[in-house]
PDB file as gemmi writes it, atoms N, CA and C in Angstrom:
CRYST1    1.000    1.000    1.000  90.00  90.00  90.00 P 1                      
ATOM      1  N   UNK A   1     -18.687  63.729 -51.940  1.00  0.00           N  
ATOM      2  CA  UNK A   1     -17.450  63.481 -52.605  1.00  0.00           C  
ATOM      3  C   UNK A   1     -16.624  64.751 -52.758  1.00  0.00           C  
ATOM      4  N   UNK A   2     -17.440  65.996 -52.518  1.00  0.00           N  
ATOM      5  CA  UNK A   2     -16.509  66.974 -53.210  1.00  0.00           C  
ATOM      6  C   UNK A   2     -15.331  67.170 -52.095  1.00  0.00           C  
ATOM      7  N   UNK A   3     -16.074  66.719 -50.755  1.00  0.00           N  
ATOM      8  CA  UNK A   3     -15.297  67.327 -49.388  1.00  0.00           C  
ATOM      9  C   UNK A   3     -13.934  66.821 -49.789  1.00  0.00           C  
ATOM     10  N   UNK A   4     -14.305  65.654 -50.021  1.00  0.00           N  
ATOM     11  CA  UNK A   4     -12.816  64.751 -50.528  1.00  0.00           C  
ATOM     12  C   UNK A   4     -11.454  65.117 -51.806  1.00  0.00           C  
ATOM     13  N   UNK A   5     -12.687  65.747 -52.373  1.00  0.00           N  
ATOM     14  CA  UNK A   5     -11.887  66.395 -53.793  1.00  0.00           C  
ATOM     15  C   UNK A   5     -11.745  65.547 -55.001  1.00  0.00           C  
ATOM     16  N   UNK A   6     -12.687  64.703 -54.818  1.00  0.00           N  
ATOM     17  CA  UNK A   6     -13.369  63.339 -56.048  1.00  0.00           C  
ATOM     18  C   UNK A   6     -14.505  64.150 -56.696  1.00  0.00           C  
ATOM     19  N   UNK A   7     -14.363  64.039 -58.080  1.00  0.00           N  
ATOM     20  CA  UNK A   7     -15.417  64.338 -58.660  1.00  0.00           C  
ATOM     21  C   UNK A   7     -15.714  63.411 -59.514  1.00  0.00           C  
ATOM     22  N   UNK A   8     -16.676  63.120 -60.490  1.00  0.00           N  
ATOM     23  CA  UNK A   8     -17.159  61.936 -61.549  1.00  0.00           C  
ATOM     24  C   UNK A   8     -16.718  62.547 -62.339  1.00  0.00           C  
ATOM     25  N   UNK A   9     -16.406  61.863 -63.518  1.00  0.00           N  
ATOM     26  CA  UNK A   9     -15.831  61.910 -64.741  1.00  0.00           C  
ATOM     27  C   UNK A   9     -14.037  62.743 -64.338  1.00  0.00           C  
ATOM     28  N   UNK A  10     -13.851  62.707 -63.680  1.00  0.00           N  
ATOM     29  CA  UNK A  10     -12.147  63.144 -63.129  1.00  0.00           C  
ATOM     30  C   UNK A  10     -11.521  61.970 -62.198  1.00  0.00           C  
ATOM     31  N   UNK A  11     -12.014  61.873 -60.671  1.00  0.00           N  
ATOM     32  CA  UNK A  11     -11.548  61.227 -60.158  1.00  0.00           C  
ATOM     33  C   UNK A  11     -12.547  60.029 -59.629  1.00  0.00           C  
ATOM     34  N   UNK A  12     -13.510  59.884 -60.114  1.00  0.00           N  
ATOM     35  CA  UNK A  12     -14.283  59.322 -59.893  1.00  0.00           C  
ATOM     36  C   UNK A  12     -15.244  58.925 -61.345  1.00  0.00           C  
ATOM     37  N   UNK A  13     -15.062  57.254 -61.878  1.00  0.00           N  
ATOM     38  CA  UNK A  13     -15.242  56.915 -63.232  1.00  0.00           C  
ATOM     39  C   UNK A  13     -16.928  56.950 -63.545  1.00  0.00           C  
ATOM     40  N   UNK A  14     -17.992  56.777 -61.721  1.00  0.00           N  
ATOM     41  CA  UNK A  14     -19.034  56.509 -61.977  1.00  0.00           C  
ATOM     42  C   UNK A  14     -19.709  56.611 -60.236  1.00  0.00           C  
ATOM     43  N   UNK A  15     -20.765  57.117 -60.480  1.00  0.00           N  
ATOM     44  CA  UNK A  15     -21.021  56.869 -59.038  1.00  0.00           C  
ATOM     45  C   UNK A  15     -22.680  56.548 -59.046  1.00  0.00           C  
ATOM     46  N   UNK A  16     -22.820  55.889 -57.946  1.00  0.00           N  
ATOM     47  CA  UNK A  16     -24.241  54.838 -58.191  1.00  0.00           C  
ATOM     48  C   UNK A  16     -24.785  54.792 -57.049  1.00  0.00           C  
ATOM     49  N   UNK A  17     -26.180  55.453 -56.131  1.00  0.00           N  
ATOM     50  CA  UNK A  17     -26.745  55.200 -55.316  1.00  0.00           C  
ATOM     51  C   UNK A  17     -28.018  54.243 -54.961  1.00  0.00           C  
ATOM     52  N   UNK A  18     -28.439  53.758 -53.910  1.00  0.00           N  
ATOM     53  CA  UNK A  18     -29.341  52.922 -54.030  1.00  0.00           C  
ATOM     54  C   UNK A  18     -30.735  52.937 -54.322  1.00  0.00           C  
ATOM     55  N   UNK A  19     -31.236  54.072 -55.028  1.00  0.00           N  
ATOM     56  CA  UNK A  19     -32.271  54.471 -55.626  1.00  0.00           C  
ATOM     57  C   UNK A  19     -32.218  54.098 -57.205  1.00  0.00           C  
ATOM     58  N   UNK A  20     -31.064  53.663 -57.181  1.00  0.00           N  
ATOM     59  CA  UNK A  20     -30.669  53.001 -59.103  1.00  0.00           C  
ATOM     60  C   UNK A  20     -30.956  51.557 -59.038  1.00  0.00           C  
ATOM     61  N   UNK A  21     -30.831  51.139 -58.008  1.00  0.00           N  
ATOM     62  CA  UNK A  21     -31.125  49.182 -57.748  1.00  0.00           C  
ATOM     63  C   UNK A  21     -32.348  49.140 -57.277  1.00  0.00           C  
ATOM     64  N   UNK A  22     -32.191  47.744 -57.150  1.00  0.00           N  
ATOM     65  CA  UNK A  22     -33.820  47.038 -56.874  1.00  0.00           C  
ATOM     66  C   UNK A  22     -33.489  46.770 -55.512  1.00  0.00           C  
ATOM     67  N   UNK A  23     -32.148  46.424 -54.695  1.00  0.00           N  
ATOM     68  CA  UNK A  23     -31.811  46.155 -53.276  1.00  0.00           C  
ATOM     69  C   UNK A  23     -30.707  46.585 -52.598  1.00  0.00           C  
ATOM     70  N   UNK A  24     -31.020  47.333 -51.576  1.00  0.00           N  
ATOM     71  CA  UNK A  24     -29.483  48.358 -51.101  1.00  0.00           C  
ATOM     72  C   UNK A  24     -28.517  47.121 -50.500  1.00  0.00           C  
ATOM     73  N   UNK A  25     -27.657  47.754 -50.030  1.00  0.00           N  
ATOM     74  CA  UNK A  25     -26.730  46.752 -49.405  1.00  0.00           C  
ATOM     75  C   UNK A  25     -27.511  45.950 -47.971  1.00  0.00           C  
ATOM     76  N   UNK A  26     -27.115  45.078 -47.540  1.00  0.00           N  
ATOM     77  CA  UNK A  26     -25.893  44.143 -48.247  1.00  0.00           C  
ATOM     78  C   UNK A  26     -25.931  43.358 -49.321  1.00  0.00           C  
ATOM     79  N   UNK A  27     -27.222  43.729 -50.053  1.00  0.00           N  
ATOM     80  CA  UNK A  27     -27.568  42.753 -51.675  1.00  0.00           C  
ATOM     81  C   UNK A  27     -25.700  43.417 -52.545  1.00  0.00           C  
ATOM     82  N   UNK A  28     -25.455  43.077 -53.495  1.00  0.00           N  
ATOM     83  CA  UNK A  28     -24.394  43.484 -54.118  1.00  0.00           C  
ATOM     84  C   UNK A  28     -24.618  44.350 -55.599  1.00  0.00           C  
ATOM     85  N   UNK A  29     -25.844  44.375 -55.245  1.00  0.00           N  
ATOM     86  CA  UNK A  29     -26.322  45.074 -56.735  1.00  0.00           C  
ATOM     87  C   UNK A  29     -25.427  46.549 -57.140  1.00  0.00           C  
ATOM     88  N   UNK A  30     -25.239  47.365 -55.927  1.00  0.00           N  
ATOM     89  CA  UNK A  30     -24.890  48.617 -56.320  1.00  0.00           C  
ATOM     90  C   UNK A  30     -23.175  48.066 -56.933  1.00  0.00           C  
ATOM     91  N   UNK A  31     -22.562  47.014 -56.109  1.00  0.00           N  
ATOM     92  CA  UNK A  31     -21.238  47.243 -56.872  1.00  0.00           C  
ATOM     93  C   UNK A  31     -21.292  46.625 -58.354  1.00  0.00           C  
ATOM     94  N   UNK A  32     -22.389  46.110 -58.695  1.00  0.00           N  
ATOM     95  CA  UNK A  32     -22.506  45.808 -59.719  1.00  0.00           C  
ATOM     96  C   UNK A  32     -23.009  46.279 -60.848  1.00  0.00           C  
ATOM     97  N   UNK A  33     -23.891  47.449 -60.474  1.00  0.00           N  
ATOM     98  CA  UNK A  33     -24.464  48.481 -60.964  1.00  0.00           C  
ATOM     99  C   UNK A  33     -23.419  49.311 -61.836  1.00  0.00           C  
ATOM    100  N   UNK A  34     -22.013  49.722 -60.644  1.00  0.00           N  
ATOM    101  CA  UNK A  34     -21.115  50.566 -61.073  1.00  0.00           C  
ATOM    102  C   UNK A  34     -20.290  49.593 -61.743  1.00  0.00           C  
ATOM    103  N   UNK A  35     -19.971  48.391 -61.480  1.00  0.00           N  
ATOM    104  CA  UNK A  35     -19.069  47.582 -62.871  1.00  0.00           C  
ATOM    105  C   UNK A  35     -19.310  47.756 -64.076  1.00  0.00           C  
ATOM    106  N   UNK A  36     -21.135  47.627 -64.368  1.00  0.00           N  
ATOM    107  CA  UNK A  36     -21.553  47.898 -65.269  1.00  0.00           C  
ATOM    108  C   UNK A  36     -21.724  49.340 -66.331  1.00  0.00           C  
ATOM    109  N   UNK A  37     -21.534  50.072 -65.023  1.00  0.00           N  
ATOM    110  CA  UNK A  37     -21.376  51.920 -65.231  1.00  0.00           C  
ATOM    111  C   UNK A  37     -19.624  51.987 -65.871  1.00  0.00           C  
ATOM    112  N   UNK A  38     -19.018  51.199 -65.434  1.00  0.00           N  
ATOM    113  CA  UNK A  38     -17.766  51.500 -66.117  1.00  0.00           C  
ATOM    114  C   UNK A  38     -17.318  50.482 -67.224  1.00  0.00           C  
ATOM    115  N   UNK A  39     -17.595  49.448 -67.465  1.00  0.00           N  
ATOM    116  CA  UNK A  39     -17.271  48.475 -67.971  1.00  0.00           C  
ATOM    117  C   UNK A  39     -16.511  47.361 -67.349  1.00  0.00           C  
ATOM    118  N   UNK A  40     -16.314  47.481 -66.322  1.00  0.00           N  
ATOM    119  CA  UNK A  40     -15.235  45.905 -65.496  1.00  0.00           C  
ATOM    120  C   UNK A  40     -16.077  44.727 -65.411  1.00  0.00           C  
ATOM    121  N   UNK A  41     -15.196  43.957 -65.887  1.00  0.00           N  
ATOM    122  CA  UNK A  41     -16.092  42.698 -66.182  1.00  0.00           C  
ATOM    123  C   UNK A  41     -15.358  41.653 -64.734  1.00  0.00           C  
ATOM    124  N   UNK A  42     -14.476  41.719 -64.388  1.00  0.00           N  
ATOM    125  CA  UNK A  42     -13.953  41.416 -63.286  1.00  0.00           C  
ATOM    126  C   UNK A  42     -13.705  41.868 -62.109  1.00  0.00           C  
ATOM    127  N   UNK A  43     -14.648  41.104 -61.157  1.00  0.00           N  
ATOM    128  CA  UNK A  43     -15.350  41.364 -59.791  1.00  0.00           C  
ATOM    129  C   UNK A  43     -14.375  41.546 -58.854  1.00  0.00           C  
ATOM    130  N   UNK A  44     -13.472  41.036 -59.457  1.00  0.00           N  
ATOM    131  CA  UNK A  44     -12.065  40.707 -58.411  1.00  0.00           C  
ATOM    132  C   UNK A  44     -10.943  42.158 -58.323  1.00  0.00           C  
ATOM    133  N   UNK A  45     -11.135  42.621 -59.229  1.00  0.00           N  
ATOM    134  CA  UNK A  45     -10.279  44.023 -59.493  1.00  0.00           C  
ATOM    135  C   UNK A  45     -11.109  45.537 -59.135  1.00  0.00           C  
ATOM    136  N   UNK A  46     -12.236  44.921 -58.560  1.00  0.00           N  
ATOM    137  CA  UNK A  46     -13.045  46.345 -57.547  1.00  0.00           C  
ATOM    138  C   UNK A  46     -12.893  46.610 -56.294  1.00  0.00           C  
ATOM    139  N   UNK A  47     -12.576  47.558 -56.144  1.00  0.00           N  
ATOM    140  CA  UNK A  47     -12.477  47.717 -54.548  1.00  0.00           C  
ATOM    141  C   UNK A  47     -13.765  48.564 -54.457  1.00  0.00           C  
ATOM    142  N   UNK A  48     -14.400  48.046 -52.686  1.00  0.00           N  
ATOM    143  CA  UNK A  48     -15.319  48.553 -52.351  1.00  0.00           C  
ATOM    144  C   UNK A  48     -15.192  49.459 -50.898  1.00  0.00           C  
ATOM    145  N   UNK A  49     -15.886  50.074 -50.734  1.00  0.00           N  
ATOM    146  CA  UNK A  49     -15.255  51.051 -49.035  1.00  0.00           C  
ATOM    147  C   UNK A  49     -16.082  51.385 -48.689  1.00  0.00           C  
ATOM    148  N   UNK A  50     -16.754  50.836 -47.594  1.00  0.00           N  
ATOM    149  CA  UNK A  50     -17.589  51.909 -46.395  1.00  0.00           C  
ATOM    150  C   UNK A  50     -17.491  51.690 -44.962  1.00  0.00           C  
ATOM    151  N   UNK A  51     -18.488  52.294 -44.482  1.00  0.00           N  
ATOM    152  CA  UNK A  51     -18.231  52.551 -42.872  1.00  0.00           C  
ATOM    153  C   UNK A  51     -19.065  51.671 -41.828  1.00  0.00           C  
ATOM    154  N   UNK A  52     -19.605  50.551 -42.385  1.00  0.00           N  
ATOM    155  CA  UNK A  52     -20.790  49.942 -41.557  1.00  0.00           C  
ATOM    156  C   UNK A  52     -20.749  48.496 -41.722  1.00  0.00           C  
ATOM    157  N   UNK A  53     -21.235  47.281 -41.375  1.00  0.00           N  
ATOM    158  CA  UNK A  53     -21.392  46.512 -41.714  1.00  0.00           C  
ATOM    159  C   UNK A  53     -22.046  45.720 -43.190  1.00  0.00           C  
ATOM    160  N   UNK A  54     -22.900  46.474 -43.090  1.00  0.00           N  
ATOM    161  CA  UNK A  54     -24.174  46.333 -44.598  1.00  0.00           C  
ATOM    162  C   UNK A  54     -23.062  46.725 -46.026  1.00  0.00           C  
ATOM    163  N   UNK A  55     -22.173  47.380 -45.450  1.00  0.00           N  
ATOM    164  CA  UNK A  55     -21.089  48.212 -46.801  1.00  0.00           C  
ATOM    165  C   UNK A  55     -19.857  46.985 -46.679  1.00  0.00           C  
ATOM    166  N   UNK A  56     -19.868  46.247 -45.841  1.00  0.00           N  
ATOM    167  CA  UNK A  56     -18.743  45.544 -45.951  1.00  0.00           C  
ATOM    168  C   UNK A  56     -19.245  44.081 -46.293  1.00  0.00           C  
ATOM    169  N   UNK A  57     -20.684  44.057 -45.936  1.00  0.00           N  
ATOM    170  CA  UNK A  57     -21.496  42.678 -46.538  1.00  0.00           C  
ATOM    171  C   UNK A  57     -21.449  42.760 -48.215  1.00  0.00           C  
ATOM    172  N   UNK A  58     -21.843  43.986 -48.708  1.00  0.00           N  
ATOM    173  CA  UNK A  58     -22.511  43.912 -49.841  1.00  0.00           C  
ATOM    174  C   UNK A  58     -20.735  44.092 -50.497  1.00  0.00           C  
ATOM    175  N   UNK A  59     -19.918  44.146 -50.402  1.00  0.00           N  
ATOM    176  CA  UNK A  59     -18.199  43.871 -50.978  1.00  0.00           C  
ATOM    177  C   UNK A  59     -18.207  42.227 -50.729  1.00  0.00           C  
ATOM    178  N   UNK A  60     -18.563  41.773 -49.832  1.00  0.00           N  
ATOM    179  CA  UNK A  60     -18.005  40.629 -50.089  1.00  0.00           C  
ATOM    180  C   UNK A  60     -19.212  39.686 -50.905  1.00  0.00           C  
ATOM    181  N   UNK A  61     -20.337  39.463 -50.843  1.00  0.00           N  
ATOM    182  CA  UNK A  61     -21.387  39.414 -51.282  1.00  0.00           C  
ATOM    183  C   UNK A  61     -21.077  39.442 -52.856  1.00  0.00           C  
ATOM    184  N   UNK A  62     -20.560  40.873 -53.027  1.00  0.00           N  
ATOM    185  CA  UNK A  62     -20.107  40.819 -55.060  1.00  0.00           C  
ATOM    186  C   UNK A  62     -18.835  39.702 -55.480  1.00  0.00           C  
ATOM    187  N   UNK A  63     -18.038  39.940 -54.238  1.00  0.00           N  
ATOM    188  CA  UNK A  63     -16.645  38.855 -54.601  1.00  0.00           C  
ATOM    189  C   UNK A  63     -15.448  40.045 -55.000  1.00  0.00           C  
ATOM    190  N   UNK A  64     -16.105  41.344 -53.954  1.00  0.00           N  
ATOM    191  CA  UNK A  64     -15.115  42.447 -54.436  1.00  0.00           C  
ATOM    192  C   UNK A  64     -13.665  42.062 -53.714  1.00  0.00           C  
ATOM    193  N   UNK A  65     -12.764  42.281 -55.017  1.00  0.00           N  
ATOM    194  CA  UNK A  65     -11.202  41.985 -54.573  1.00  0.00           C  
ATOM    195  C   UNK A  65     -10.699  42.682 -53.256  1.00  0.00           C  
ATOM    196  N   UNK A  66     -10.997  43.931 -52.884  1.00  0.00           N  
ATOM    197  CA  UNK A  66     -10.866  44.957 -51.879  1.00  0.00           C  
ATOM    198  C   UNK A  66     -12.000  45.011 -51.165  1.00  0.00           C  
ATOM    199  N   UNK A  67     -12.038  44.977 -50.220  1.00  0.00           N  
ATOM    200  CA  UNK A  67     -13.425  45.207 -48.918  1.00  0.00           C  
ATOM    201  C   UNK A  67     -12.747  45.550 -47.878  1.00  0.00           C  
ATOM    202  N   UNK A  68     -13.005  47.260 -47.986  1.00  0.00           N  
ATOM    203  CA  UNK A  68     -12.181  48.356 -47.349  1.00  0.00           C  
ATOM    204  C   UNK A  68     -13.267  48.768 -45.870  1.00  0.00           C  
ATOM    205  N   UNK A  69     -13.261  48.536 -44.964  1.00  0.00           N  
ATOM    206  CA  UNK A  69     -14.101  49.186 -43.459  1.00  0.00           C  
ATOM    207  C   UNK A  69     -13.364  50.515 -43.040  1.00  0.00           C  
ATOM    208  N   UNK A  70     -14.011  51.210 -42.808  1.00  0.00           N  
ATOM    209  CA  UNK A  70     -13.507  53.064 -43.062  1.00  0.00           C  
ATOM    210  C   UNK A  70     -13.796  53.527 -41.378  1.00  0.00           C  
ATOM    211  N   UNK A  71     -13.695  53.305 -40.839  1.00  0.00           N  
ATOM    212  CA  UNK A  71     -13.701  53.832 -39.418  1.00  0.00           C  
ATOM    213  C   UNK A  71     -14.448  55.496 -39.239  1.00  0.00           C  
ATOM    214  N   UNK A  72     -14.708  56.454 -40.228  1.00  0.00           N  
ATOM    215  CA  UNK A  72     -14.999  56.974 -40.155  1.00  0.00           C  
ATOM    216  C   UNK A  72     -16.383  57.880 -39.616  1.00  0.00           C  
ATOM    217  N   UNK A  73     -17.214  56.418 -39.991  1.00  0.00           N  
ATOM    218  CA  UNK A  73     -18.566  56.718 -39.032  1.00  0.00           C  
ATOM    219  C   UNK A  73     -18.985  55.770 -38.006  1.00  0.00           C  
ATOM    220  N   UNK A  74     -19.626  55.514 -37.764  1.00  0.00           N  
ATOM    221  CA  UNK A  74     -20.828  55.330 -36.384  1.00  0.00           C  
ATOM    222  C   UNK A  74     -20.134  53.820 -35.410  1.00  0.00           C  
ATOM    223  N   UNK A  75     -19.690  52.712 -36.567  1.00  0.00           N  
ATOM    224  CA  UNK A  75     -19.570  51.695 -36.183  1.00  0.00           C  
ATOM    225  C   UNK A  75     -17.628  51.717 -35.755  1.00  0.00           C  
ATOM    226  N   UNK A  76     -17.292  51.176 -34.542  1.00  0.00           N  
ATOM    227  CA  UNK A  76     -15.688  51.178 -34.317  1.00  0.00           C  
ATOM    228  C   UNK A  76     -14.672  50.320 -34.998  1.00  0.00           C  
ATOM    229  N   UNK A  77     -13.577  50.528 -35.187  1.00  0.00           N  
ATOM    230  CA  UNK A  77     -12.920  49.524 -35.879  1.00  0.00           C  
ATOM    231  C   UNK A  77     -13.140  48.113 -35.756  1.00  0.00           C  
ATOM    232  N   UNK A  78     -13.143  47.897 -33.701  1.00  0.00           N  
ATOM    233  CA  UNK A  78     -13.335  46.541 -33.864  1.00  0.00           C  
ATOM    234  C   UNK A  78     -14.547  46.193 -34.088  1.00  0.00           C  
ATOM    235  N   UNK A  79     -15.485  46.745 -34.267  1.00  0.00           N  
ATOM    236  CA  UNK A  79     -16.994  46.351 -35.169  1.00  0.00           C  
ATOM    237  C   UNK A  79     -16.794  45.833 -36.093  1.00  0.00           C  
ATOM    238  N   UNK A  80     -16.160  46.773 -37.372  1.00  0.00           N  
ATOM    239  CA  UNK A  80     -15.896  46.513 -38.281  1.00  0.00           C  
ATOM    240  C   UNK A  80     -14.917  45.729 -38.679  1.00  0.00           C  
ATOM    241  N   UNK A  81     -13.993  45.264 -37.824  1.00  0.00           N  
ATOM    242  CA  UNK A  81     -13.173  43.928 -37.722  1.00  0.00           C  
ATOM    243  C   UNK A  81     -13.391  42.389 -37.731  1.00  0.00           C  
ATOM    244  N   UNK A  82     -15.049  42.724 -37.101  1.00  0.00           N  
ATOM    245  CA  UNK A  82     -15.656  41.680 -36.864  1.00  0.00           C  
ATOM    246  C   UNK A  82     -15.958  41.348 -38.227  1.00  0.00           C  
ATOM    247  N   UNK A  83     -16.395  42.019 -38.815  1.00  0.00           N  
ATOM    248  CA  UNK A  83     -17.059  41.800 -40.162  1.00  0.00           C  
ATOM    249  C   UNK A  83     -16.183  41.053 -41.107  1.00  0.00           C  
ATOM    250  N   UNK A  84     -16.632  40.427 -42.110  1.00  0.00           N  
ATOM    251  CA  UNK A  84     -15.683  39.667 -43.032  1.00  0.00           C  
ATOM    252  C   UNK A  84     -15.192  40.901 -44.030  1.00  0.00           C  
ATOM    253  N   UNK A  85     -14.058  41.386 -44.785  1.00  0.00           N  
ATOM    254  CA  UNK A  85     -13.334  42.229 -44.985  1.00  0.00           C  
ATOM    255  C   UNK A  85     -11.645  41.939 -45.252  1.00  0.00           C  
ATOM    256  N   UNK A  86     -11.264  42.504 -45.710  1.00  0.00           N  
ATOM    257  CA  UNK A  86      -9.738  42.453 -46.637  1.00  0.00           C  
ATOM    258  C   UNK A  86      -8.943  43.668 -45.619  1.00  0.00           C  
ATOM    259  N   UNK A  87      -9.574  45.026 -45.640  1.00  0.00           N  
ATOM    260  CA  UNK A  87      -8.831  45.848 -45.054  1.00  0.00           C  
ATOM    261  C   UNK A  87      -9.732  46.906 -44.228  1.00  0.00           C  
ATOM    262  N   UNK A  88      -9.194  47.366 -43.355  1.00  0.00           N  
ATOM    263  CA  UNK A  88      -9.538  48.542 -42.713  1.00  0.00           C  
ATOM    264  C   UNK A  88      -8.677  49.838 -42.308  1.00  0.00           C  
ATOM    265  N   UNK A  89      -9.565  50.867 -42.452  1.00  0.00           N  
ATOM    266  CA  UNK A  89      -8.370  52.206 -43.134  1.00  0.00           C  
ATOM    267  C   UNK A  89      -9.748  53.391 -41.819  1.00  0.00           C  
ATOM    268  N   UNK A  90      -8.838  54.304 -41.518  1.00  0.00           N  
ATOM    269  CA  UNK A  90      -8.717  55.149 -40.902  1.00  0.00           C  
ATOM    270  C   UNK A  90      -9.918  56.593 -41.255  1.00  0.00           C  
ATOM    271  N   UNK A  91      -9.287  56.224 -42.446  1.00  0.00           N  
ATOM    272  CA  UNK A  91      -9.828  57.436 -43.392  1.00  0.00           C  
ATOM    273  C   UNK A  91     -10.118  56.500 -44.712  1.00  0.00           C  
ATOM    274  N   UNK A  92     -10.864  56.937 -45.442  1.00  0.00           N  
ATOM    275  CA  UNK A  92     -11.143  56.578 -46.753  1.00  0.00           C  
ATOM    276  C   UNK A  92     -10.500  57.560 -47.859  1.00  0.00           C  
ATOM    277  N   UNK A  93      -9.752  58.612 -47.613  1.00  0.00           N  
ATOM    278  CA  UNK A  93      -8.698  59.110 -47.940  1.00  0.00           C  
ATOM    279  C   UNK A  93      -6.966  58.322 -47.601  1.00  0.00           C  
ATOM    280  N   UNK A  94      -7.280  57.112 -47.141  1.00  0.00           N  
ATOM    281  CA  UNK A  94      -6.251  56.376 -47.797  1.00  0.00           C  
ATOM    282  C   UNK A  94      -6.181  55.454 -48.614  1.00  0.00           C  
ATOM    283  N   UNK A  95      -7.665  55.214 -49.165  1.00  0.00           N  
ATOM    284  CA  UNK A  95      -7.800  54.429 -49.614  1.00  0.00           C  
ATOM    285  C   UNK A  95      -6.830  54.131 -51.661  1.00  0.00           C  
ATOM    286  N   UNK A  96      -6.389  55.295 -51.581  1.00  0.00           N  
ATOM    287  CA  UNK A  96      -5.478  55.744 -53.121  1.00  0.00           C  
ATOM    288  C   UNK A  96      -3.863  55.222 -52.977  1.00  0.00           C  
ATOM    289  N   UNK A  97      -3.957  55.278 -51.360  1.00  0.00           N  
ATOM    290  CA  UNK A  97      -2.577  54.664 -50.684  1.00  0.00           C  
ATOM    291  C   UNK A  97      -2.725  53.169 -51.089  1.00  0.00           C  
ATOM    292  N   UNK A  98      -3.786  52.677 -50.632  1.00  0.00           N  
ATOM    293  CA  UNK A  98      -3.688  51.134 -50.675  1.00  0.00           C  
ATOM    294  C   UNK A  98      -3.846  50.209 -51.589  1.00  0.00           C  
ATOM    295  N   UNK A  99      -4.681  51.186 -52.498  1.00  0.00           N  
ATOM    296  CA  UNK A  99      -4.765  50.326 -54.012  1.00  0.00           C  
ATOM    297  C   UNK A  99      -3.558  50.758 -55.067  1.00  0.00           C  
TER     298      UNK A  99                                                      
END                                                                             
């Protein structure tokens, strides 16, 4: 996160890896983990973002309002096109643009 210039408790409200759950993605636990880390009680007003399929399962899986595919690593856009998903972004540094 720092590369990005996100830090927790500044720009970042909570951050939650899959060593805190009982099932990594595509289970939905981690976005639920961090709802719970911040208080949002509504599933619909989270946006979620990653670069793979399993990251775009486990967004829709929670009923996350945003299910962002990030082109940034391994898998290609139209991979990640394939996938069920709301948006796909370039960078995950636009992602401040889109919400």
């Amino acid at each position: 996160m720092t590369s990005l210039g996100w830090t927790v408790g500044e720009t970042l409200d909570a951050l939650v890896t899959s060593d805190t759950v009982t099932a990594s993605r595509p289970a939905p636990y981690l976005i639920f983990r961090a709802m719970e880390a911040t208080g949002v009680r509504d599933v619909r007003r989270v946006p979620t973002a990653g670069d793979t399929p399993n990251d775009l399962g486990a967004g829709m899986n929670a009923g996350a309002g945003f299910v962002v595919g990030v082109t940034t690593g391994s898998f290609t856009r139209s991979q990640l096109e394939a996938e069920p998903h709301t948006h796909v972004l370039d960078s995950v540094a636009e992602l401040p643009t889109l919400l």
